[in-house]
C-alpha positions as CSV (number, residue, x, y, z in Angstrom):
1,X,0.0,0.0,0.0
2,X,2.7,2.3,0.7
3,X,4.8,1.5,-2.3
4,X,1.2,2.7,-4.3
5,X,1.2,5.3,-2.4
6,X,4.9,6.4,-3.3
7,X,4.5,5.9,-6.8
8,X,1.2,8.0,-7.4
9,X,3.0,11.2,-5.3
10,X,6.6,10.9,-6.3
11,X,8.1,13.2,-8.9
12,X,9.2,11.5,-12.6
13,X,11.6,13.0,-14.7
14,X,10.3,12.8,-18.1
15,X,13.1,13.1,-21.0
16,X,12.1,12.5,-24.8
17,X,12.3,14.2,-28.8
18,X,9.5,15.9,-30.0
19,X,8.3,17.7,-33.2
20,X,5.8,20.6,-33.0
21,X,3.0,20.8,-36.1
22,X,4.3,22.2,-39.0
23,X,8.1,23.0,-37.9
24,X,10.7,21.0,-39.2
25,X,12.7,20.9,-35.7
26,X,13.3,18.0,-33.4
27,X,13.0,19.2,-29.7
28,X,14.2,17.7,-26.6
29,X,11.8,18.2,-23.3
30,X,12.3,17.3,-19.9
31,X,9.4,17.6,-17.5
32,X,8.6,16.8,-13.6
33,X,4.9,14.6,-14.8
34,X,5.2,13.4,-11.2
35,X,3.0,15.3,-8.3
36,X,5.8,15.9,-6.2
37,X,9.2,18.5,-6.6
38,X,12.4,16.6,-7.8
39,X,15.4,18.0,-5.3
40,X,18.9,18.5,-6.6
41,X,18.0,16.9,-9.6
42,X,21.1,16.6,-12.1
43,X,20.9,16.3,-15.6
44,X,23.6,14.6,-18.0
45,X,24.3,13.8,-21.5
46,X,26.3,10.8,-22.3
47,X,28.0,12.8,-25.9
48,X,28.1,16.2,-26.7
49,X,25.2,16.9,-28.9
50,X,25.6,20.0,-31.0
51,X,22.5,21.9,-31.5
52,X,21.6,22.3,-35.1
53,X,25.1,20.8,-35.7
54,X,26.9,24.3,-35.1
55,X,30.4,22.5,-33.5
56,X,31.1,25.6,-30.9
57,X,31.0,25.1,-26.8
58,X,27.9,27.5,-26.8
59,X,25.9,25.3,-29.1
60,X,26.6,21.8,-27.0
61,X,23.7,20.8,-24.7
62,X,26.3,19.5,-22.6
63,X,28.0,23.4,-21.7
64,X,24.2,24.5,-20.7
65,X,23.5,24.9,-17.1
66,X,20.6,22.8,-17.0
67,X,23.2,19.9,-17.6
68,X,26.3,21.6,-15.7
69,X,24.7,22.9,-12.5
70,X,22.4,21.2,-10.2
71,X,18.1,22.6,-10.2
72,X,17.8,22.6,-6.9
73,X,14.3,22.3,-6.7
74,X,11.9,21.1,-10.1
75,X,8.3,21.3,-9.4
76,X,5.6,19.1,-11.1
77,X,4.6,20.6,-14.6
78,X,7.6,22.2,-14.6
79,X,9.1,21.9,-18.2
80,X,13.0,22.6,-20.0
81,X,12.9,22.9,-24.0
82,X,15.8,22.5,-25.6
83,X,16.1,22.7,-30.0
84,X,18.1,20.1,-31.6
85,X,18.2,20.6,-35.1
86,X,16.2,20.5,-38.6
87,X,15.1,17.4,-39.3
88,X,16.7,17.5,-42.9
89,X,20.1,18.6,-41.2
90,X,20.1,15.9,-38.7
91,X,19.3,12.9,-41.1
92,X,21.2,14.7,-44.3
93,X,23.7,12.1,-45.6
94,X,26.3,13.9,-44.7
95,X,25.3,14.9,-41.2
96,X,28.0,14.9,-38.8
97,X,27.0,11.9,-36.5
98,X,29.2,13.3,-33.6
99,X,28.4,16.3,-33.8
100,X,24.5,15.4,-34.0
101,X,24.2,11.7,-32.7
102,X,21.0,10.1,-33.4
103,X,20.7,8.3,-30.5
104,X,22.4,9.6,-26.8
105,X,21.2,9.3,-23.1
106,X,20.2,12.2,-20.5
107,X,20.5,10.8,-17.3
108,X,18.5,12.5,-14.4
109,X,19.6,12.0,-11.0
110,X,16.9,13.7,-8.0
111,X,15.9,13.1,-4.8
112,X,12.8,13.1,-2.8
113,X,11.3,12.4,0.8
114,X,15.5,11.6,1.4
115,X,15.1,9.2,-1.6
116,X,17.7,9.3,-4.1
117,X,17.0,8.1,-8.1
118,X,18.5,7.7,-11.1
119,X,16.6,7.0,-14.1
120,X,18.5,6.8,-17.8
121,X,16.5,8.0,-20.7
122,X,17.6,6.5,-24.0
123,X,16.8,9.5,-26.7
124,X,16.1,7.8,-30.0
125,X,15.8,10.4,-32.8
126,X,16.1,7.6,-35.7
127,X,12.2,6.9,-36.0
128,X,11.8,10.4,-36.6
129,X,14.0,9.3,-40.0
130,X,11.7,9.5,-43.1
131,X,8.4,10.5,-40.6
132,X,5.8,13.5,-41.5
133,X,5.7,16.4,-39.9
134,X,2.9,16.9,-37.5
135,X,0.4,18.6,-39.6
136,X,-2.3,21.3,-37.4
137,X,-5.1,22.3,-39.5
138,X,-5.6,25.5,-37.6
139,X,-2.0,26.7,-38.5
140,X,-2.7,25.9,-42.3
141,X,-6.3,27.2,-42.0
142,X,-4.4,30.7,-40.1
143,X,-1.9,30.0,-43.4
144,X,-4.9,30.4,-45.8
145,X,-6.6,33.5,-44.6
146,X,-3.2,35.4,-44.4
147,X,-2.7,35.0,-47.9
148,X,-5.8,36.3,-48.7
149,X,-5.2,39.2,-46.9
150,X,-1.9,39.7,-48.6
151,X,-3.9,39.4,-52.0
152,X,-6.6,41.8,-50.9
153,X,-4.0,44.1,-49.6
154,X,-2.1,44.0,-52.8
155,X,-5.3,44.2,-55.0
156,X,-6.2,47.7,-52.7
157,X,-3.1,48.7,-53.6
158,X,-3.3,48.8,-57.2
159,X,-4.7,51.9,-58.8
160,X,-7.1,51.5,-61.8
């Protein structure tokens, strides 16, 4: 009863890719989806992962402080978005596979109630290889009446 207990309360450390509708970047989120804060938690990247494939210290995740210093405290909901890079850039044939690695593991170390964890989060990017990009048909409907706002604006502008 009391493990039950600990497991619906406790904080998680979520860790995974993402794409948004209708933007051709991957995304890396972590997020507290527990119901309790995560203390000292400590976020680390196995190999450097340059974002957008730019090889300079400021564009490694690694140099960031979210993976150099420790958040001392990370309340539920809380949420850190990192961009990785174009989808075309990191799958290009030529990609730099160091520099952008398709696959690499953010490990999150936290404590709670004087309980310490460490979960590993394996970040697969490779079944994002050759997959659409989400499609919102509110941003292509928002797509549609701008143009026809640009047309009517150009028509008004034209004199007879």
């Amino acid at each position: 009863m009391r493990e039950q207990a600990e497991a619906i309360t406790r904080p998680y450390i979520s860790v995974g890719p993402f794409a948004e509708p209708d933007n051709p970047i991957l995304y890396l989120r972590i997020s507290n989806t527990g119901k309790t804060t995560a203390r000292n938690l400590r976020l680390t990247l196995d190999k450097s992962f340059y974002q957008f494939g730019k090889r300079s210290g400021e564009a490694d995740l690694g140099s960031f402080a979210a993976f150099n210093e420790p958040i001392d405290s990370f309340p539920p909901g809380a949420e850190i978005v990192f961009s990785l890079a174009l989808s075309s850039t990191l799958f290009a044939q030529d990609a730099d596979q160091e520099a952008l690695p398709r696959s690499f593991c953010v490990t999150a170390e936290y404590s709670y109630e004087g309980k310490r964890v460490e979960e590993r989060n394996v970040i697969d990017l490779r079944p994002y290889l050759g997959a659409n990009i989400p499609q919102d048909a509110y941003v292509r409907k928002l797509r549609d009446i701008t143009q026809a706002i640009d047309k009517v604006a150009s028509n008004l502008g034209k004199k007879p």
